[in-house]
VEXDREN-2710 file (C-alpha; in Angstrom, 1 decimal):
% VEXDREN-2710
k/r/px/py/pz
1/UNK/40.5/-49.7/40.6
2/UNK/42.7/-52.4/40.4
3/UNK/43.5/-55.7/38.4
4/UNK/43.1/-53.7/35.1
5/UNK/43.1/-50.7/33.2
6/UNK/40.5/-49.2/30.4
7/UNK/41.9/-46.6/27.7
8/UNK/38.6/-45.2/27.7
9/UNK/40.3/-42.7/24.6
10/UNK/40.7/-46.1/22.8
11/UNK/37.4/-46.5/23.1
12/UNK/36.1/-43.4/21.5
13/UNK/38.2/-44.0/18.4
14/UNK/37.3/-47.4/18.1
15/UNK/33.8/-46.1/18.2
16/UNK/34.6/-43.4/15.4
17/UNK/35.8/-46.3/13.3
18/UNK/32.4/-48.4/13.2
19/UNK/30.5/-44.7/13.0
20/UNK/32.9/-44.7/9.7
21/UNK/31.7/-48.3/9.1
22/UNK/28.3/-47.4/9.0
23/UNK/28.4/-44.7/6.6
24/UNK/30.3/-46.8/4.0
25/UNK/27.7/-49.6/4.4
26/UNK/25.1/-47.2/3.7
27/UNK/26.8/-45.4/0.8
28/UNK/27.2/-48.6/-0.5
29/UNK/22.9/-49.7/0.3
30/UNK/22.4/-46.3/-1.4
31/UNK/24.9/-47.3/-4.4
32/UNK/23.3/-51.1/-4.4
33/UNK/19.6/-49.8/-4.5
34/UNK/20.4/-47.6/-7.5
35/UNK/21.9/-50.2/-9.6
36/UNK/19.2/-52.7/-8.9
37/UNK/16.6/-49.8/-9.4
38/UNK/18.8/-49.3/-13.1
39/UNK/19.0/-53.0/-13.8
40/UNK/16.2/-54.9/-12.6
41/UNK/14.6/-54.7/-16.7
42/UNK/17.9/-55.3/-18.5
43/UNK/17.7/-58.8/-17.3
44/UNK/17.0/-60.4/-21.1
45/UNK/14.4/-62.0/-22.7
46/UNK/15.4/-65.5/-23.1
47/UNK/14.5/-68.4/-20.0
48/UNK/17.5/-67.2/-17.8
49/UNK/16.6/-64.0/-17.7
50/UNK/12.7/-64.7/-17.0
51/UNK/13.7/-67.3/-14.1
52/UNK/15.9/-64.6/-12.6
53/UNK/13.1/-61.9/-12.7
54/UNK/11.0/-64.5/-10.9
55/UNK/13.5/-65.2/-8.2
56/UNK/14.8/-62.0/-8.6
57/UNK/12.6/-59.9/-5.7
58/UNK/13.0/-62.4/-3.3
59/UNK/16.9/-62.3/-3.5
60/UNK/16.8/-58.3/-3.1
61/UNK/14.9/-58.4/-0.2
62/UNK/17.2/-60.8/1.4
63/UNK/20.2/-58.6/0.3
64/UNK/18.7/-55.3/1.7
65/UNK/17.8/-57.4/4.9
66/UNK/21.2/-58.7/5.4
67/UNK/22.4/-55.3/4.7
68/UNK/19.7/-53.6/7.1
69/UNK/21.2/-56.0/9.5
70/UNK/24.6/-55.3/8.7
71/UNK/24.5/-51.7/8.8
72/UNK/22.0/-51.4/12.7
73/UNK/24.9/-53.8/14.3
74/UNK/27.9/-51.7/13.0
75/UNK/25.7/-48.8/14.6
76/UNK/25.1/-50.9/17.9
77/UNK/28.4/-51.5/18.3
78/UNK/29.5/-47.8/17.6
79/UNK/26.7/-46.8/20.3
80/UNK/27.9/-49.6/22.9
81/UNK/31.6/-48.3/22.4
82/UNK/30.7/-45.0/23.5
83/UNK/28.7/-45.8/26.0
84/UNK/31.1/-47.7/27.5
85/UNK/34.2/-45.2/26.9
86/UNK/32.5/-42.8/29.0
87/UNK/30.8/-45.0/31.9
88/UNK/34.9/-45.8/32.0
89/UNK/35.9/-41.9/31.5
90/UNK/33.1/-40.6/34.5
91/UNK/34.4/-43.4/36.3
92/UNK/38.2/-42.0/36.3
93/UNK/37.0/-38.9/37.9
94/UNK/37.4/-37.7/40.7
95/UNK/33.8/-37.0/42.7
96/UNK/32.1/-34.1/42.6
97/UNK/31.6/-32.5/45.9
98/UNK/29.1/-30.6/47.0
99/UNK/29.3/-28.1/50.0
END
Protein backbone atom coordinates (compact mmCIF):
# COMPACT_ATOMS: atom_id res chain seq x y z
CA UNK A 1 0.00 0.00 0.00
CA UNK A 2 1.11 3.30 -0.67
CA UNK A 3 0.57 7.08 0.22
CA UNK A 4 0.65 6.07 4.05
CA UNK A 5 1.47 3.85 6.68
CA UNK A 6 -0.59 2.46 9.89
CA UNK A 7 1.38 1.33 13.17
CA UNK A 8 -1.26 -1.09 13.72
CA UNK A 9 0.97 -1.81 17.35
CA UNK A 10 0.12 1.83 18.02
CA UNK A 11 -3.18 1.00 17.77
CA UNK A 12 -3.40 -1.80 20.20
CA UNK A 13 -1.93 0.32 22.96
CA UNK A 14 -3.97 3.16 22.29
CA UNK A 15 -6.72 0.75 22.68
CA UNK A 16 -5.22 -0.63 26.13
CA UNK A 17 -5.34 2.99 27.27
CA UNK A 18 -9.24 3.67 26.80
CA UNK A 19 -9.72 -0.17 28.16
CA UNK A 20 -7.75 1.49 31.23
CA UNK A 21 -10.10 4.53 30.84
CA UNK A 22 -13.02 2.49 31.22
CA UNK A 23 -12.20 0.81 34.28
CA UNK A 24 -11.31 4.06 36.17
CA UNK A 25 -14.63 5.54 35.03
CA UNK A 26 -16.33 2.70 36.47
CA UNK A 27 -14.30 2.48 39.69
CA UNK A 28 -15.15 5.90 39.99
CA UNK A 29 -19.49 5.11 39.05
CA UNK A 30 -18.94 2.36 41.75
CA UNK A 31 -17.13 4.98 44.24
CA UNK A 32 -19.92 7.81 43.22
CA UNK A 33 -23.02 5.40 43.77
CA UNK A 34 -21.71 4.51 47.20
CA UNK A 35 -21.33 7.98 48.41
CA UNK A 36 -24.69 9.07 47.15
CA UNK A 37 -26.13 5.71 48.52
CA UNK A 38 -24.25 7.08 52.13
CA UNK A 39 -25.31 10.61 51.75
CA UNK A 40 -28.53 11.00 50.11
CA UNK A 41 -30.30 11.41 54.13
CA UNK A 42 -27.48 13.64 55.64
CA UNK A 43 -28.84 16.38 53.44
CA UNK A 44 -30.31 18.55 56.68
CA UNK A 45 -33.42 19.55 57.82
CA UNK A 46 -33.71 23.14 57.16
CA UNK A 47 -35.29 24.54 53.34
CA UNK A 48 -31.92 23.94 51.55
CA UNK A 49 -31.65 20.74 52.41
CA UNK A 50 -35.47 19.78 51.67
CA UNK A 51 -35.26 21.68 48.11
CA UNK A 52 -32.16 19.58 47.29
CA UNK A 53 -33.87 16.17 48.31
CA UNK A 54 -36.57 17.29 45.92
CA UNK A 55 -34.26 18.07 43.00
CA UNK A 56 -31.99 15.72 44.27
CA UNK A 57 -33.11 12.28 42.19
CA UNK A 58 -33.41 13.97 39.22
CA UNK A 59 -29.74 15.31 39.25
CA UNK A 60 -28.43 11.58 40.02
CA UNK A 61 -30.05 10.25 37.29
CA UNK A 62 -28.61 12.72 34.98
CA UNK A 63 -25.12 12.17 36.62
CA UNK A 64 -25.27 8.27 36.24
CA UNK A 65 -26.57 8.92 32.59
CA UNK A 66 -23.78 11.17 31.63
CA UNK A 67 -21.56 8.75 33.24
CA UNK A 68 -23.34 5.56 31.55
CA UNK A 69 -22.53 7.55 28.51
CA UNK A 70 -19.20 8.42 29.40
CA UNK A 71 -18.08 5.11 30.27
CA UNK A 72 -19.97 2.83 26.77
CA UNK A 73 -18.00 5.55 24.50
CA UNK A 74 -14.61 5.08 26.22
CA UNK A 75 -15.53 1.26 25.53
CA UNK A 76 -16.53 2.01 21.80
CA UNK A 77 -13.59 3.60 21.17
CA UNK A 78 -11.38 0.92 22.90
CA UNK A 79 -13.48 -1.78 20.67
CA UNK A 80 -13.16 0.46 17.33
CA UNK A 81 -9.22 0.79 18.03
CA UNK A 82 -8.86 -2.81 17.94
CA UNK A 83 -10.84 -3.48 15.44
CA UNK A 84 -9.11 -1.36 13.37
CA UNK A 85 -5.41 -2.41 14.59
CA UNK A 86 -6.02 -5.75 13.35
CA UNK A 87 -8.15 -5.12 9.92
CA UNK A 88 -4.57 -3.05 9.49
CA UNK A 89 -2.29 -6.01 11.03
CA UNK A 90 -4.32 -9.00 8.65
CA UNK A 91 -3.92 -6.53 6.08
CA UNK A 92 0.17 -6.47 6.34
CA UNK A 93 0.17 -10.10 5.78
CA UNK A 94 1.17 -11.80 3.44
CA UNK A 95 -1.74 -14.22 1.80
CA UNK A 96 -2.36 -17.45 2.77
CA UNK A 97 -2.05 -19.89 0.15
CA UNK A 98 -3.70 -22.82 -0.29
CA UNK A 99 -2.38 -25.86 -2.48
Amino acid sequence: MTGYSVRWGALHRQARVYAELTRNAEEAHVELRAAFDRDRNTLGQDMYGAELAKKLPGMEADIFAALKAHIDELERVASDLNVSARNYEGADQPPVTRG
